[in-house]
C-alpha positions in Angstrom: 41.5 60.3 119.2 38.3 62.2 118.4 38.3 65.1 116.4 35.9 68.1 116.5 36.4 71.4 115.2 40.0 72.1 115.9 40.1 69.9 119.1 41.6 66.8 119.5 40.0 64.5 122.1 41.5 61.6 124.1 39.3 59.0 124.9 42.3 57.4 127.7 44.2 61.1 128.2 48.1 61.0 128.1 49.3 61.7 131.6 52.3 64.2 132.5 54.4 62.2 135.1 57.3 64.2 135.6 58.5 68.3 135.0 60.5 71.0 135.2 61.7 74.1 134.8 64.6 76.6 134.9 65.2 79.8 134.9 68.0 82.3 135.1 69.1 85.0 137.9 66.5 87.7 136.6 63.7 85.1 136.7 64.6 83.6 139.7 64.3 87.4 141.6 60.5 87.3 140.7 57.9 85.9 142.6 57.6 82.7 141.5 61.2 82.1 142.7 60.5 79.5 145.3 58.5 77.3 142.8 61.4 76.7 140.1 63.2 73.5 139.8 66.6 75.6 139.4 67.8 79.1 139.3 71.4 79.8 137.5 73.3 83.2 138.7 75.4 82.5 135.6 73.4 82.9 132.6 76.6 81.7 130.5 76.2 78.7 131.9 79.8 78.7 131.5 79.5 78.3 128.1 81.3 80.2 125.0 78.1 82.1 123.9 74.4 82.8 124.9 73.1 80.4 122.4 74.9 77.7 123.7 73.8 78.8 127.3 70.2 78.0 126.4 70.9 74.6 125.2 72.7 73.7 128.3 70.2 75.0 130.1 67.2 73.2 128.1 69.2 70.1 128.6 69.7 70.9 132.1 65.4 70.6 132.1 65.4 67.8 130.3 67.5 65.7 132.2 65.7 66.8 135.6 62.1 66.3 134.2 63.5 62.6 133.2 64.6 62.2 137.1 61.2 63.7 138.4 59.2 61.3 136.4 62.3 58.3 137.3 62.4 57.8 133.6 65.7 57.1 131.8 66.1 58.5 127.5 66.4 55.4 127.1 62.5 55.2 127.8 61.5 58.2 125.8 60.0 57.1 122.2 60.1 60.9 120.6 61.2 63.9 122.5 59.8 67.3 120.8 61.4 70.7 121.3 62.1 74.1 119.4 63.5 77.3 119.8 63.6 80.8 118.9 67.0 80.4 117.3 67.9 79.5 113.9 67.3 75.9 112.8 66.2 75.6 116.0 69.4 75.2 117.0 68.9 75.0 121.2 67.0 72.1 120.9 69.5 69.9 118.9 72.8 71.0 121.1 70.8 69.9 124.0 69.7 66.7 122.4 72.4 65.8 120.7 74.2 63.6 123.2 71.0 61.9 124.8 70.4 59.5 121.7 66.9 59.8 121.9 64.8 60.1 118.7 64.4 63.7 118.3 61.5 65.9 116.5 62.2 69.3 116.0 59.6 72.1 115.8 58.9 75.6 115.2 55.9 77.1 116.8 57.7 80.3 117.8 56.6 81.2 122.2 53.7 79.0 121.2 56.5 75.6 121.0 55.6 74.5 124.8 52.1 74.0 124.0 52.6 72.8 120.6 55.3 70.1 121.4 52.6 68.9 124.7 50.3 69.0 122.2 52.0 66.9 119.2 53.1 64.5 121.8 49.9 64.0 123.2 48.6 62.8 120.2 51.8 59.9 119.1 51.0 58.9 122.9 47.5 58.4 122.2 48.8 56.9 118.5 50.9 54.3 120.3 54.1 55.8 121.9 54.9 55.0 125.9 56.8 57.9 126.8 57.4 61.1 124.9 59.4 64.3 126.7 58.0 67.8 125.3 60.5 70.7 126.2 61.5 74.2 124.7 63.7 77.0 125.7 64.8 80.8 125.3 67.8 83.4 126.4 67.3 87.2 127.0 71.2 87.6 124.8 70.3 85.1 122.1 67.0 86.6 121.1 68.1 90.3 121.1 71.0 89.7 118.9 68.9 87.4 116.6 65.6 89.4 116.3 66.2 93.4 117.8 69.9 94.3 118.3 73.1 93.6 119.8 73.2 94.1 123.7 75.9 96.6 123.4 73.9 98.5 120.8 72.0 99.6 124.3 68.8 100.6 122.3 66.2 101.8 124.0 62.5 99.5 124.6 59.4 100.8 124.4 56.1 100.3 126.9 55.0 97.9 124.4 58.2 95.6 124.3 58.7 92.6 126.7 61.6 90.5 128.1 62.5 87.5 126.7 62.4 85.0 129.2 66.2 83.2 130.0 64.6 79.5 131.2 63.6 76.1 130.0 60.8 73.9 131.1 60.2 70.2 130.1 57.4 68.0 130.4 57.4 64.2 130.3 54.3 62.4 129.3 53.3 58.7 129.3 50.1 56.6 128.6 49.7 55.5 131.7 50.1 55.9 135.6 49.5 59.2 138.3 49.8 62.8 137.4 47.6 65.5 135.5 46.4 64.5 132.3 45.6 65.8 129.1 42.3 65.2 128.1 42.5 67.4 124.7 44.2 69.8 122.7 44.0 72.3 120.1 46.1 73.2 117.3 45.4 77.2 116.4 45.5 78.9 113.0 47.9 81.3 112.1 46.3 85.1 112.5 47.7 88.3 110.9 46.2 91.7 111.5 48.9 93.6 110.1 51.5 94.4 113.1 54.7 95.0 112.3 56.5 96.5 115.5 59.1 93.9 116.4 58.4 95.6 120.1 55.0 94.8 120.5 54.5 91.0 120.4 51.4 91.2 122.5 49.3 92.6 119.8 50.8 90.5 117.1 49.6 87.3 119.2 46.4 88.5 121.3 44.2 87.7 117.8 45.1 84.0 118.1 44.6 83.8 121.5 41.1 85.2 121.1 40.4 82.7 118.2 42.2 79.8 119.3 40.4 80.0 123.4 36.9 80.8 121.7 37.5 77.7 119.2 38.0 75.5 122.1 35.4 77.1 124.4 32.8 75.8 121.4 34.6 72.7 120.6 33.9 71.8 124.0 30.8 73.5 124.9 31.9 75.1 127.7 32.7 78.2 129.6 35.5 80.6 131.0 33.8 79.9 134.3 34.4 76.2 134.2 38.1 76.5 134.6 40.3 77.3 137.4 42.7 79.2 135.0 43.1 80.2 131.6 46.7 80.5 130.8 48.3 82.3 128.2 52.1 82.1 127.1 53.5 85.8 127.2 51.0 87.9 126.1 52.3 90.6 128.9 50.2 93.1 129.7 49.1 95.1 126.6 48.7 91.7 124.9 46.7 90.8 127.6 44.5 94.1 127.7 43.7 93.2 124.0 43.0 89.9 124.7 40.1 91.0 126.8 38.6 93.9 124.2 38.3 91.2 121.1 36.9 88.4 123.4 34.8 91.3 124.5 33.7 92.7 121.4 34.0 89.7 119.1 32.4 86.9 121.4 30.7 88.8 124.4 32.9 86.4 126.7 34.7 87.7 130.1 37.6 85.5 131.1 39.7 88.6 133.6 38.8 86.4 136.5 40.2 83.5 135.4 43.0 84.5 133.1 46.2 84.4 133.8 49.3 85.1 131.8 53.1 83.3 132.5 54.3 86.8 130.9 52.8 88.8 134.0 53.4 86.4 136.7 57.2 85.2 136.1 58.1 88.9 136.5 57.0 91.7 139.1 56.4 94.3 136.7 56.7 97.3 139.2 60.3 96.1 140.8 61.8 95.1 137.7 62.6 96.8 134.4 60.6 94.4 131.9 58.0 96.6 130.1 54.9 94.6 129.3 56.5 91.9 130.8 58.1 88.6 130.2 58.1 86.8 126.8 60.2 83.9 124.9 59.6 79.8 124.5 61.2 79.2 128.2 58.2 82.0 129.7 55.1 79.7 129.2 57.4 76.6 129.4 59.5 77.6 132.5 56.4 78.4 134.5 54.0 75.8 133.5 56.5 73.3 134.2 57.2 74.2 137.7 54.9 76.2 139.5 51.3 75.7 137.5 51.9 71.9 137.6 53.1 72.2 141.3 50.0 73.8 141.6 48.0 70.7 140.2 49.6 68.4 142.1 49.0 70.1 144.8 45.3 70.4 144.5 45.4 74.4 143.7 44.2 74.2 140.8 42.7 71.3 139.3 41.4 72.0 135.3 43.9 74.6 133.4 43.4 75.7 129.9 47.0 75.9 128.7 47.3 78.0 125.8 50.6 79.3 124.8 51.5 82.4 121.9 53.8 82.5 119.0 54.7 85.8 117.1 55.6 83.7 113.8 58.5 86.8 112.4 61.7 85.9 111.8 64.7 88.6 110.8 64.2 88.2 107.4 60.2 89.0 107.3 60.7 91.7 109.8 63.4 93.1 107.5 61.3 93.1 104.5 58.7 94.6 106.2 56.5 92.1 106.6 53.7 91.9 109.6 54.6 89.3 112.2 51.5 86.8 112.0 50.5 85.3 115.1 49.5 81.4 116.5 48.7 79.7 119.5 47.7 75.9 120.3 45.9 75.2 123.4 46.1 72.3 126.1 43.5 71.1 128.5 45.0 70.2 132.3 43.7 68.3 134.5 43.6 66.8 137.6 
């Protein structure tokens, strides 16, 4: 591994065999329907509460990313995951009976890119197999960071969906699939928002930093990519995205940028605001339809780069602004 700037370069790039990802009944009416590896009508997942529900339903990605890539746990060396939830508790209900050595993070909507990221770099350290997953649910995340569903508070423009789906990605040394040539881990930006409601403008300043850090850390250019993906920006993240790029860095990336926010929903048919949002957006959609995409020959060099509004109840309480993060990940095929 060769470092420059805030890039991490692989000299033999870890390889993603095997994905997926899942989604629940609201996802799975959008338009990328078709492409997802399961779609559950019942968002309980037939479990006792909502919290639980997304740790069935990250397990539920993790087990059928293991059978896409025909690996067994038993195989994985490290598998990385977070949450939105407290302690990152997903993650560990969905691990806990796969014995396999577990590392847990917190990277906020940014955790898909971070745990591809970390687990990159312990495969180009040594490590065979690592699986990289993360999750979120629509009722955990309300009660946790806005209100109780049956509080029935209104959302503004601003505010966006949080995404009900999990996505896993399992990556190995060696052998077929789309590798990873580098990565980059972003620093943490705060310009002062506090609206819980408006995520997109907490997190468009590290998108801006952290895709113009690895344009120069790589010397290239928006054009030389078939997409640049961000996590959940939605659309009025997305809009600022394009004015500080703009005005900071003279760079135009609207034909080549994408957002998982914007394209797991159909904004005009369903009720979502700015769109969709959450650990299981970027993660649900990367894992099933962008890599579908790559292995398809669609698309054959992605610049992954996922968001994380870093609040939490407690800061958001206190008043606090909601710093921002995201970590990016080159795709290739």
């Amino acid at each position: 591994m060769q470092i420059k700037g805030k890039t991490a370069f692989f000299s033999r790039p870890p390889v993603i065999i095997g994905s997926a990802g899942v989604c629940g009944k609201k996802e799975g009416e959008g338009p990328l329907a078709a492409d997802f590896d399961a779609i559950f009508e019942d968002t309980t997942m037939g479990q006792e509460s909502y919290e639980l529900a997304e740790s069935a339903m990250l397990h539920d990605a993790i087990i059928r990313a293991l059978s896409n890539a025909n690996a067994a746990p038993s195989e994985v060396n490290f598998v990385l995951s977070g949450d939105l939830l407290n302690q990152c508790m997903g993650s560990s209900f969905a691990l806990k009976d796969l014995m396999m050595p577990s590392i847990g993070l917190y990277g906020a909507c940014s955790t898909m890119a971070l745990s591809l990221s970390i687990g990159a770099m312990l495969v180009d350290g040594g490590a065979q197999c690592i699986a990289a997953g993360t999750s979120s649910h629509f009722c955990s995340s309300e009660r946790q960071f806005r209100f109780p569903l049956e509080y029935g508070g209104q959302r503004p423009p601003t505010a966006q969906w949080t995404v009900t789906g999990a996505g896993c990605a399992v990556v190995k040394n060696k052998g077929g699939g789309i590798k990873i040539p580098a990565v980059s881990i972003g620093t943490i930006c705060d310009l002062g928002i506090t609206d819980a409601n408006n995520m997109g403008a907490a997190m468009a300043p590290a998108a801006e930093k952290t895709i113009y850090d690895f344009l120069c850390d790589t010397n290239t250019a928006p054009q030389d990519y078939d997409m640049i993906l961000t996590g959940d920006l939605g659309s009025t993240g997305s809009k600022l995205l394009y004015e500080l790029l703009e005005k900071e860095h003279g760079l135009d990336i609207r034909e080549v940028h994408y957002d998982c926010g914007l394209m797991i929903f159909d904004l005009e048919a369903q009720d979502v605001n700015s769109g969709g949002s959450g650990c299981g957006c970027s993660a649900s959609v990367l894992c099933s339809h962008i890599l579908k995409r790559m292995r398809s020959g669609n698309l054959k060099k992605v610049l992954f780069v996922a968001t994380g509004a870093l609040m939490s109840p407690t800061s958001s309480k206190q008043g606090q602004p909601i710093p921002g993060i995201a970590h990016a990940v080159l795709l290739e095929v």
